[in-house]
Backbone bond lengths (Angstrom), bond angles and torsions (degrees), N, CA, C in turn:
res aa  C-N    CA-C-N  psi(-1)  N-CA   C-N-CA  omega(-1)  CA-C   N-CA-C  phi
1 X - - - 1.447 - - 1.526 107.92 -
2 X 1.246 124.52 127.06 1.265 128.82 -167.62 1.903 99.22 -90.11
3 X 1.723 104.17 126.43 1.327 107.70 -177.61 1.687 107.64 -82.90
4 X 1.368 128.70 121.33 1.769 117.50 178.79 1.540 110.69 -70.79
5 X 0.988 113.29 172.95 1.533 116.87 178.39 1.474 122.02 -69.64
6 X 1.520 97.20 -30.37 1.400 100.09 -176.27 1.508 112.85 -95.19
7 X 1.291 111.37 -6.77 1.428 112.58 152.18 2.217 109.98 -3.11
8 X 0.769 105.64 145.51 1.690 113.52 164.92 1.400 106.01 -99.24
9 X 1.442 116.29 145.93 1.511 122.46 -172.48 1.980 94.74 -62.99
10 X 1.263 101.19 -65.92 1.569 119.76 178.49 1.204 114.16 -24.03
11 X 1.819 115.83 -51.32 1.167 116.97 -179.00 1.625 112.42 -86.85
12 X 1.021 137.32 -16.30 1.508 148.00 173.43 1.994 96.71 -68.78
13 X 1.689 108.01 -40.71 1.380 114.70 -158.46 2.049 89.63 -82.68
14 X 1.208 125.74 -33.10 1.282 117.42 -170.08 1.429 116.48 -74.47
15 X 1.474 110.23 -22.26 1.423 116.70 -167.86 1.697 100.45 -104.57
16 X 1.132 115.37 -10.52 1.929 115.25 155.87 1.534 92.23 89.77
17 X 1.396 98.45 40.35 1.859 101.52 -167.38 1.859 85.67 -92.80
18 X 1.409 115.30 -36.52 1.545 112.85 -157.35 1.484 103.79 -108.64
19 X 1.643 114.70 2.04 1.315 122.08 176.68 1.209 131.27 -98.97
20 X 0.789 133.49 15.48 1.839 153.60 -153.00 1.443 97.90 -93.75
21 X 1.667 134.70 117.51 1.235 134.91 -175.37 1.456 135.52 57.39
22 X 1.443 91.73 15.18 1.752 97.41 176.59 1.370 99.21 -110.41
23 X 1.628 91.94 147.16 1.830 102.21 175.36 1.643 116.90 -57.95
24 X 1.461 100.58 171.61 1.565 103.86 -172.05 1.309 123.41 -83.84
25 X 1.427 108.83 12.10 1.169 110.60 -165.94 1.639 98.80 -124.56
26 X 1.660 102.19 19.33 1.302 95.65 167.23 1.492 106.55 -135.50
27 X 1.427 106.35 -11.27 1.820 99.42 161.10 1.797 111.27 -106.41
28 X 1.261 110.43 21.89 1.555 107.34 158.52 1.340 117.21 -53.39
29 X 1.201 115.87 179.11 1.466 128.51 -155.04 1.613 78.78 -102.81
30 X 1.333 115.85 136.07 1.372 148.19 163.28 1.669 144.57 -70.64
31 X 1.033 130.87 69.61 1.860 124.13 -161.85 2.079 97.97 -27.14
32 X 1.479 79.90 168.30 1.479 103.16 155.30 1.175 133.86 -58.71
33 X 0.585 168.30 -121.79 1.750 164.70 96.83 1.508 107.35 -86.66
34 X 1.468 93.40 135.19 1.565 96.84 -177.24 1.566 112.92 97.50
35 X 1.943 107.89 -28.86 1.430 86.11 170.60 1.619 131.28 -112.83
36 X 1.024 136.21 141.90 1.762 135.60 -174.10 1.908 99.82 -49.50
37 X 0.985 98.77 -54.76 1.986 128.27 -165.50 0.841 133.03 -170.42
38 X 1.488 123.30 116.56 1.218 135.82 -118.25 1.309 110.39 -106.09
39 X 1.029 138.22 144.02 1.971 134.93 -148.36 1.796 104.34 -63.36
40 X 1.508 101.41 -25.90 1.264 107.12 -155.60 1.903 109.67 -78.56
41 X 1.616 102.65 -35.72 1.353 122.91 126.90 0.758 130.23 -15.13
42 X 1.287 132.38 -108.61 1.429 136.26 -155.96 1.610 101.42 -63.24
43 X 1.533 134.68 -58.65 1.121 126.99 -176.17 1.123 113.46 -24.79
44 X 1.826 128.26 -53.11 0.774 134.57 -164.74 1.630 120.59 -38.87
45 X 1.482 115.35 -57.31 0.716 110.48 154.23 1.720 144.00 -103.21
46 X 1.229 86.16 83.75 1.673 106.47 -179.77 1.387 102.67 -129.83
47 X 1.147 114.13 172.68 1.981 109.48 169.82 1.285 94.31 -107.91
48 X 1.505 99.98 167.13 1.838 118.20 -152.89 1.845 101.36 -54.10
49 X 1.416 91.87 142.78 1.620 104.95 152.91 1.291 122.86 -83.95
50 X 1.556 112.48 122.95 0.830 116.12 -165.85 1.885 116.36 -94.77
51 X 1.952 100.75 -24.32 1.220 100.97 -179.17 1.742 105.12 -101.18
52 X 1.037 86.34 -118.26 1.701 102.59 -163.43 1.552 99.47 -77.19
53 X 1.182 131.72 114.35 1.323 161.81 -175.38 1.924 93.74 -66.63
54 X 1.068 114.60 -59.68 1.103 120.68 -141.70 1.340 91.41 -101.65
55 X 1.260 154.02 6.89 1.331 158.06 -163.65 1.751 99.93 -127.88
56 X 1.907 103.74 -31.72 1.385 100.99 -174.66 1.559 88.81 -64.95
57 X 1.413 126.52 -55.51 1.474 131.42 -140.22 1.443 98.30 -76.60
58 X 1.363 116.10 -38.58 1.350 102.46 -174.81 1.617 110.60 -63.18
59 X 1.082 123.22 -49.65 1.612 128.48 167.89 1.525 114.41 -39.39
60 X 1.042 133.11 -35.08 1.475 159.16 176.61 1.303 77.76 -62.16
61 X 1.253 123.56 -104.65 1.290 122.38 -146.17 1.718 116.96 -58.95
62 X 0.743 99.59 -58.56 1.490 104.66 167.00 1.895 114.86 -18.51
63 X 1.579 107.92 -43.34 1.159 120.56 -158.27 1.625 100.41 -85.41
64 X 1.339 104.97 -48.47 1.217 129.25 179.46 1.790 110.23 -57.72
65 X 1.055 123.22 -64.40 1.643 120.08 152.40 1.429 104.36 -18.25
66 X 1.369 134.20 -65.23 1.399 136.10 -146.60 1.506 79.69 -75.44
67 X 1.171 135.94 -87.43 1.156 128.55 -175.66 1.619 140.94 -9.89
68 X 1.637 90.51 -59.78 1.596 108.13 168.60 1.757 106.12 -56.25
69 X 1.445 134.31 -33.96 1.300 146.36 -178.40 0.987 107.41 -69.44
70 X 1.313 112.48 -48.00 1.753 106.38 -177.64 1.686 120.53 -78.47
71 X 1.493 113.44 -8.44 1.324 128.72 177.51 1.454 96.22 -72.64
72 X 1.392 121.33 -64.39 1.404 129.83 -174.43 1.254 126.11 -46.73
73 X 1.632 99.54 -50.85 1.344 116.56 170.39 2.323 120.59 -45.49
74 X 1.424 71.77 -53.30 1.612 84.04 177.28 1.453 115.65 -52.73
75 X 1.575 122.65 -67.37 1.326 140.67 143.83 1.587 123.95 -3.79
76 X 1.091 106.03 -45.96 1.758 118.30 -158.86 1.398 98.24 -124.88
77 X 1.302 117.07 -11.04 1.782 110.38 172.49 1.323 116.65 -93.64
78 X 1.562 128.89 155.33 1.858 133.54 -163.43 1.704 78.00 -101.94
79 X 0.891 171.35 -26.23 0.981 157.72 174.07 1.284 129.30 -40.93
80 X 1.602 120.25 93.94 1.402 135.14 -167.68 1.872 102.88 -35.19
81 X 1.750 105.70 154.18 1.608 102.85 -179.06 1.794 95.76 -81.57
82 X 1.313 144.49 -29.87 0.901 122.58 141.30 1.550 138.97 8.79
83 X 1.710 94.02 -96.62 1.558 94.51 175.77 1.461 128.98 -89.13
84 X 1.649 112.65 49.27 1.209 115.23 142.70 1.283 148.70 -9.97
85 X 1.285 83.34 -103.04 1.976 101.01 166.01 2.003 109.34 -135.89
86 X 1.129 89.48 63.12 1.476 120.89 175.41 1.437 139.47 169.72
């Protein structure tokens, strides 16, 4: 079957067209953009919620954004690891 160019990576990656002999740690399942680990994740291992489901996750994410920012930030800033936080 001939793959077109404009093929989508995603869709080339679902049908195991672009996965063939690569390790698992490079056709694992992928976050969103923007997140470190993904609510659905980590909950997992937590023990049950007992209150508001949806107040935990939104807080989750929220937190998790800040995180993903500060990864980037670090990454993409000239600012020696030095002068950090000193």
């Amino acid at each position: 079957m001939p793959i077109s160019t404009l093929t989508a990576p995603n869709t080339l990656r679902s049908n195991g067209l672009m996965t063939a002999g690569l390790p698992g740690w490079v056709t694992g399942s992928r976050p969103q953009p923007g997140v470190c680990r993904a609510f659905e994740e980590a909950a997992g291992t937590w023990p049950e919620i007992r209150g508001n489901r949806g107040l935990v996750e939104q807080i989750w994410n929220e937190n998790e954004g800040l995180a993903n920012l500060f990864i980037w930030h670090v990454l993409l800033s000239d600012v020696p690891v030095e002068r950090w936080w000193g």
